[in-house]
OpenMM code with the backbone's topology and positions (N, CA, C; nanometers):
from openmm import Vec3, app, unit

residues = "UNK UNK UNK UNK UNK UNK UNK UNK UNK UNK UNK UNK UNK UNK UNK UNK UNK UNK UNK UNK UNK UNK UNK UNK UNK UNK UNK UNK UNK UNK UNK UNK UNK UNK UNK UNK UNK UNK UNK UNK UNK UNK UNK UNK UNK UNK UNK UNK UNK UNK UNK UNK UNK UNK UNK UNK UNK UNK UNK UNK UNK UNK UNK UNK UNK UNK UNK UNK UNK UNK UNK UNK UNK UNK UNK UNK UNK UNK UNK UNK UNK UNK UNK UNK UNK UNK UNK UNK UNK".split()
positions = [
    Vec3(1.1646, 2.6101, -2.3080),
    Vec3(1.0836, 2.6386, -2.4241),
    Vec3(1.1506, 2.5797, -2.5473),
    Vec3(1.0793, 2.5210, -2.6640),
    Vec3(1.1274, 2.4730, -2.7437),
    Vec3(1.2123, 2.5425, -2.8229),
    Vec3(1.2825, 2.5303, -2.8796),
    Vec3(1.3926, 2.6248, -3.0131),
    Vec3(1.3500, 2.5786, -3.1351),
    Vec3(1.3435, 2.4543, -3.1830),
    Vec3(1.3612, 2.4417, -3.3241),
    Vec3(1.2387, 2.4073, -3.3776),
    Vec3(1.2028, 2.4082, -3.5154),
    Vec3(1.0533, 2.3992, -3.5608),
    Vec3(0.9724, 2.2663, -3.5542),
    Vec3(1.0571, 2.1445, -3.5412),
    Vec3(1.0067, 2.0478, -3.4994),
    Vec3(0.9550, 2.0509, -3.4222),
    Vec3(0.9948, 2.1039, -3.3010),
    Vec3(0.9835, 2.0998, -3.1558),
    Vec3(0.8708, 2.1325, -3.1355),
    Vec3(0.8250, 2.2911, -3.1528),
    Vec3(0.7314, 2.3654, -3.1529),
    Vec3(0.5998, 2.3018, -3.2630),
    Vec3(0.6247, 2.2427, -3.3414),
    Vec3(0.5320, 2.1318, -3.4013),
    Vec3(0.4378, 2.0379, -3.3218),
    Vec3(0.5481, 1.9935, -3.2526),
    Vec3(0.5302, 1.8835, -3.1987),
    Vec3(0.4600, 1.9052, -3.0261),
    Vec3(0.4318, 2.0297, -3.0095),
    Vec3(0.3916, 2.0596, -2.8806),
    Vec3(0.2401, 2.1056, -2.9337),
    Vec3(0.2739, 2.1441, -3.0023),
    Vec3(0.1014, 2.2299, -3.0997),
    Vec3(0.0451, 2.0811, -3.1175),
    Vec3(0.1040, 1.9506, -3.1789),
    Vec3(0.0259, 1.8548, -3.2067),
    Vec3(-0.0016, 1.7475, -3.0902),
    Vec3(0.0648, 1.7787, -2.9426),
    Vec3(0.0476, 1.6934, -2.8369),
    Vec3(-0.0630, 1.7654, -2.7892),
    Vec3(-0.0725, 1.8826, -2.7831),
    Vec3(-0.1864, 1.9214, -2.7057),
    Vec3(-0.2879, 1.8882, -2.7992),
    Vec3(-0.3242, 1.9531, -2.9083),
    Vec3(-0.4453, 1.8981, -2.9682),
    Vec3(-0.4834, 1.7882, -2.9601),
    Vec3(-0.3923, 1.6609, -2.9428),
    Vec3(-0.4138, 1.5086, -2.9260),
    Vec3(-0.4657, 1.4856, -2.7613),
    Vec3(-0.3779, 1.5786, -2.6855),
    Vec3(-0.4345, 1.5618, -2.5219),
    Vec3(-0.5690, 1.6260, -2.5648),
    Vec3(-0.6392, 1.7072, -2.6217),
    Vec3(-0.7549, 1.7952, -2.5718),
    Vec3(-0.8633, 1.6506, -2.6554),
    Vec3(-0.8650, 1.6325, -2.7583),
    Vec3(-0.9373, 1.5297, -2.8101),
    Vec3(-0.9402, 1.3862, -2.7636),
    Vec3(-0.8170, 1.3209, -2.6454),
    Vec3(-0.8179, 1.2115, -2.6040),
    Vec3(-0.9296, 1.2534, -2.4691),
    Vec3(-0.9123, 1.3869, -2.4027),
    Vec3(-1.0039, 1.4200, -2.3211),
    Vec3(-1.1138, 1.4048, -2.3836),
    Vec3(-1.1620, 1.4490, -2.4391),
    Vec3(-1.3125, 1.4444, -2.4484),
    Vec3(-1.3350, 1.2854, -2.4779),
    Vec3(-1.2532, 1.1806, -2.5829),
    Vec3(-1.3323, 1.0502, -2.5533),
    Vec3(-1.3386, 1.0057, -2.4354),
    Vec3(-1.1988, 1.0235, -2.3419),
    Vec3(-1.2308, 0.9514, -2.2126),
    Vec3(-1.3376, 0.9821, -2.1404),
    Vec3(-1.4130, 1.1014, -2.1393),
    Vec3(-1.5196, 1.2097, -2.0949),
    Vec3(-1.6217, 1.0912, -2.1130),
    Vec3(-1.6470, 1.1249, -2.2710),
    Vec3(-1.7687, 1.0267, -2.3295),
    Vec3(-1.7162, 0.8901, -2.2439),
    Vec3(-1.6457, 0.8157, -2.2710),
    Vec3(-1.5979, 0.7059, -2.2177),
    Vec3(-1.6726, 0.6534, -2.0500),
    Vec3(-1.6288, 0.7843, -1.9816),
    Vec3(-1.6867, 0.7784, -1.8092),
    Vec3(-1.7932, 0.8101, -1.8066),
    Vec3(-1.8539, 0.9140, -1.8933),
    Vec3(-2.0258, 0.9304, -1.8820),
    Vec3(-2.0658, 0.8059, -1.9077),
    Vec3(-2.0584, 0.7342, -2.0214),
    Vec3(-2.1190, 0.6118, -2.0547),
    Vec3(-2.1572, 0.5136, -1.9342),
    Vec3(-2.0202, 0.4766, -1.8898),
    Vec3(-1.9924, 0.3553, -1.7937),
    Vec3(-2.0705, 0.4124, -1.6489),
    Vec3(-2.0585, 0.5785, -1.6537),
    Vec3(-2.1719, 0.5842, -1.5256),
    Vec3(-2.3080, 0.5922, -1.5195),
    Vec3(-2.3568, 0.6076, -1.6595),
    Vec3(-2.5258, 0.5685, -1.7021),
    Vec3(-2.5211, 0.4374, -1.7127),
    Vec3(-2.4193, 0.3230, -1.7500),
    Vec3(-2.4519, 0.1933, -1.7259),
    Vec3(-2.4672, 0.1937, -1.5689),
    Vec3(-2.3816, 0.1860, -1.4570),
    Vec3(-2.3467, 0.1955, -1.3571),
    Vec3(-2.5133, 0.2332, -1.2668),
    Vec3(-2.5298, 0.3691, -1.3087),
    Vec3(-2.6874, 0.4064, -1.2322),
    Vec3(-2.8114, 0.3090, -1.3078),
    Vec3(-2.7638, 0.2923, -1.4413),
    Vec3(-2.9102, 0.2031, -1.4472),
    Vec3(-2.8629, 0.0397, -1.3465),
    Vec3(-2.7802, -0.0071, -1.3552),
    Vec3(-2.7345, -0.0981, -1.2834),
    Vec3(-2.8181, -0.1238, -1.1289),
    Vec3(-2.7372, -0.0208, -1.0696),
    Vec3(-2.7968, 0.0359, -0.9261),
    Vec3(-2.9939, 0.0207, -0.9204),
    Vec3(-3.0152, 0.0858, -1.0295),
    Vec3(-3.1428, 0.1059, -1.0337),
    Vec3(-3.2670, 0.0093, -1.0962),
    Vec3(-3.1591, -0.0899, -1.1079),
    Vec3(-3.2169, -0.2565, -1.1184),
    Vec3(-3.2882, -0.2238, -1.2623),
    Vec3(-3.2259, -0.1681, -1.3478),
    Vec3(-3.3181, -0.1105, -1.4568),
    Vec3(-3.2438, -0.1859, -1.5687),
    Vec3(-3.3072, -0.3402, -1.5762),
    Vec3(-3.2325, -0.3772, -1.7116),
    Vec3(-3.2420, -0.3516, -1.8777),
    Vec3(-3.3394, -0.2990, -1.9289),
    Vec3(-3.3556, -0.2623, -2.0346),
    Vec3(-3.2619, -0.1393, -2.0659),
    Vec3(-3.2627, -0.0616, -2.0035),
    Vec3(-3.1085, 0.0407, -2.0019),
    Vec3(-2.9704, 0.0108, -2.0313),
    Vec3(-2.9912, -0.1219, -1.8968),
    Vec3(-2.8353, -0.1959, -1.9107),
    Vec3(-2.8290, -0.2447, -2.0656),
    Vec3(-2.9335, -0.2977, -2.0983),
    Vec3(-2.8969, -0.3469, -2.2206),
    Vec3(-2.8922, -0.2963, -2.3501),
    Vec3(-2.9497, -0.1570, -2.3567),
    Vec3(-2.9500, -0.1089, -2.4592),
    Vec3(-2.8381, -0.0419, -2.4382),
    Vec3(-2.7485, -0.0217, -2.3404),
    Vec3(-2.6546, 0.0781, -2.3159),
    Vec3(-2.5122, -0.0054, -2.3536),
    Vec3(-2.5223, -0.1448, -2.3279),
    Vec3(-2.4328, -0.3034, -2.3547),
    Vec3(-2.3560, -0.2021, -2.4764),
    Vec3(-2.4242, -0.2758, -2.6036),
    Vec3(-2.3354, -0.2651, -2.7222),
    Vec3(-2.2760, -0.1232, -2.7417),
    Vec3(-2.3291, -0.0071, -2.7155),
    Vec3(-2.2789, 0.1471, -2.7127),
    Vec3(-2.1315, 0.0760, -2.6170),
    Vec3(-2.1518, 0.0510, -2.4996),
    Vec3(-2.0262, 0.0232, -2.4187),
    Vec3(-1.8968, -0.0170, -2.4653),
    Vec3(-1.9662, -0.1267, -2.5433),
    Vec3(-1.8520, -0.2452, -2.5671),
    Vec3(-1.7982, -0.1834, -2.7082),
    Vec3(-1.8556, -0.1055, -2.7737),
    Vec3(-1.8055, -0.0693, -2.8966),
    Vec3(-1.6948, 0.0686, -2.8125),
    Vec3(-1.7433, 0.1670, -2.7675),
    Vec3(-1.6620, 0.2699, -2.7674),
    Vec3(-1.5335, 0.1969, -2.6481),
    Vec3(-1.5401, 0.0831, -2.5764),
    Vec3(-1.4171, 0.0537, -2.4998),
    Vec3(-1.3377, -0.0267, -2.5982),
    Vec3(-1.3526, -0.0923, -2.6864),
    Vec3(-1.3029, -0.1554, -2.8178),
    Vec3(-1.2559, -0.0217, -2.8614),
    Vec3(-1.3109, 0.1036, -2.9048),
    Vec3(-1.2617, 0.1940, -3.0003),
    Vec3(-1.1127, 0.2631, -2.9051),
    Vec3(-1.1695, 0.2627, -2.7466),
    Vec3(-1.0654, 0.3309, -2.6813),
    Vec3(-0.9280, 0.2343, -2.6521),
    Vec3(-0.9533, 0.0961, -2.6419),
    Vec3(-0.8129, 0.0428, -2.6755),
    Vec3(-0.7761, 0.0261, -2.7471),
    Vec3(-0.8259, 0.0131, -2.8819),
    Vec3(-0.7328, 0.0640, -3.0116),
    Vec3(-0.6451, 0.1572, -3.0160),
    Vec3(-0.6994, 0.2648, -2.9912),
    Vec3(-0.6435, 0.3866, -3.0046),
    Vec3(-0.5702, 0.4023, -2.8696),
    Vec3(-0.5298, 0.2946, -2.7734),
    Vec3(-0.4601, 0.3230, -2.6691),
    Vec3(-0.4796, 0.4666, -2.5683),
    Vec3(-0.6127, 0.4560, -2.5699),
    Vec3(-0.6616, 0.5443, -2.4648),
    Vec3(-0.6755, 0.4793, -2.3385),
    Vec3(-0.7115, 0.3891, -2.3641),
    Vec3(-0.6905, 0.2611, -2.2100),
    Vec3(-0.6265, 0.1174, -2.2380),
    Vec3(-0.5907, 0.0808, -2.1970),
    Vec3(-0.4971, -0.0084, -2.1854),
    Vec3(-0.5791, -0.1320, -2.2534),
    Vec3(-0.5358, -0.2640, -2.3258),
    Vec3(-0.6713, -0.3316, -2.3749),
    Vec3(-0.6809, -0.4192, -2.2721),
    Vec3(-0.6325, -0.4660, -2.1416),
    Vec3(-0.6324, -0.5319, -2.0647),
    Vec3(-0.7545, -0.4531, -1.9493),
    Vec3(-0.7914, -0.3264, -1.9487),
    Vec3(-0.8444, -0.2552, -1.9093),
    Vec3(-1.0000, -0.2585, -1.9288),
    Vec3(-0.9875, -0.2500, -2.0463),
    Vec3(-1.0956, -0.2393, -2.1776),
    Vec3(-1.1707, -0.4002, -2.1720),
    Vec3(-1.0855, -0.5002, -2.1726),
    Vec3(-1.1691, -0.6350, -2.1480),
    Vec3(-1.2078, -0.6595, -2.0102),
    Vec3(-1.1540, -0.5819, -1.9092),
    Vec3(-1.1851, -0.6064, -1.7924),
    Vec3(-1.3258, -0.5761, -1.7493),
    Vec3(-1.3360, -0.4642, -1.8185),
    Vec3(-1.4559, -0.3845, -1.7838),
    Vec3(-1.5264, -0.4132, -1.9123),
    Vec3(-1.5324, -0.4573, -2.0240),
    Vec3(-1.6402, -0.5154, -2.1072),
    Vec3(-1.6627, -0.6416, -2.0145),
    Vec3(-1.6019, -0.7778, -1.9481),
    Vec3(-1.6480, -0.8451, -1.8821),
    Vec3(-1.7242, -0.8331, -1.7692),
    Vec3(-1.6904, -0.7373, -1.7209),
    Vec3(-1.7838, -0.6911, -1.5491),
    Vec3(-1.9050, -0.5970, -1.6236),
    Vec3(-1.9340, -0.5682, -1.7049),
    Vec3(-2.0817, -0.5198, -1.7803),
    Vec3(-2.1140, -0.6208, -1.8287),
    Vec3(-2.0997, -0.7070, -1.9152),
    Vec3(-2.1440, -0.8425, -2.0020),
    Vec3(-2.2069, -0.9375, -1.8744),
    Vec3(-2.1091, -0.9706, -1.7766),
    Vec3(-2.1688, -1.0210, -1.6556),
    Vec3(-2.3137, -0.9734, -1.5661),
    Vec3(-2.2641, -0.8388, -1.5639),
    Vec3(-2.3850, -0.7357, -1.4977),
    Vec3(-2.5208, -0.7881, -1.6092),
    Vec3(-2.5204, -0.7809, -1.7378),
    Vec3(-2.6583, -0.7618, -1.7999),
    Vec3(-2.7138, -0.8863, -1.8188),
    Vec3(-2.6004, -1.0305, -1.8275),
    Vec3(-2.6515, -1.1622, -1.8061),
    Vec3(-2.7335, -1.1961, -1.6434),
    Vec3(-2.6586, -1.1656, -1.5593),
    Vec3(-2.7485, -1.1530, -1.4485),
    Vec3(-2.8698, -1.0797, -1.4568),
    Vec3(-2.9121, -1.0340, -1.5206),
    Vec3(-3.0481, -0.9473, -1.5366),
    Vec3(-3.1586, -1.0622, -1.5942),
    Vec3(-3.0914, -1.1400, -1.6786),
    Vec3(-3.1810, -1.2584, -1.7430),
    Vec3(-3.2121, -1.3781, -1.6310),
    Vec3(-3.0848, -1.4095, -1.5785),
    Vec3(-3.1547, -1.4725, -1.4504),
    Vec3(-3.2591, -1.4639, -1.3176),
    Vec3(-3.2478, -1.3259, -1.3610),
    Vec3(-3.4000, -1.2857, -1.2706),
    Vec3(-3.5509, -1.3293, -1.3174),
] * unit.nanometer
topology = app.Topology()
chain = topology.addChain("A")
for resn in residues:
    res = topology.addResidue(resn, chain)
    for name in ("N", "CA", "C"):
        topology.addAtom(name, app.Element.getBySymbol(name[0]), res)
């Protein structure tokens, strides 16, 4: 258990930071799995209105080093790909 007042500071301000990084990653995986089912569901107008929401909040989450940015471009490229294939149909 901590002793000194830093300490105990600093545990009060990790958790509040863990409980709020939870909920973006939350938002984060809901997102990518409503892209994901409209995907599946050959439903491109979804995919695409769902695109820029995507690409903005995975931009916001590697900033803030919630995911890695190597992460974050990986998976903005495998959606960007997914909704261009929709035009070739």
């Amino acid at each position: 258990m901590a002793h000194t007042k830093t300490t105990k500071k600093r545990i009060r301000q990790n958790e509040r930071h863990r409980m709020i990084n939870r909920g973006h990653k939350t938002k984060l995986r809901n997102l990518l799995k409503q892209f994901e089912k409209a995907n599946l569901e050959k439903n491109a107008e979804t995919c695409k209105a769902l695109l820029p929401r995507a690409l903005k909040l995975l931009d916001q989450s590697a900033a803030s080093t919630l995911i890695h940015k190597n992460n974050a471009a990986r998976h903005k490229s495998r959606l960007t790909r997914i909704v261009n294939s929709f035009a070739g149909e």
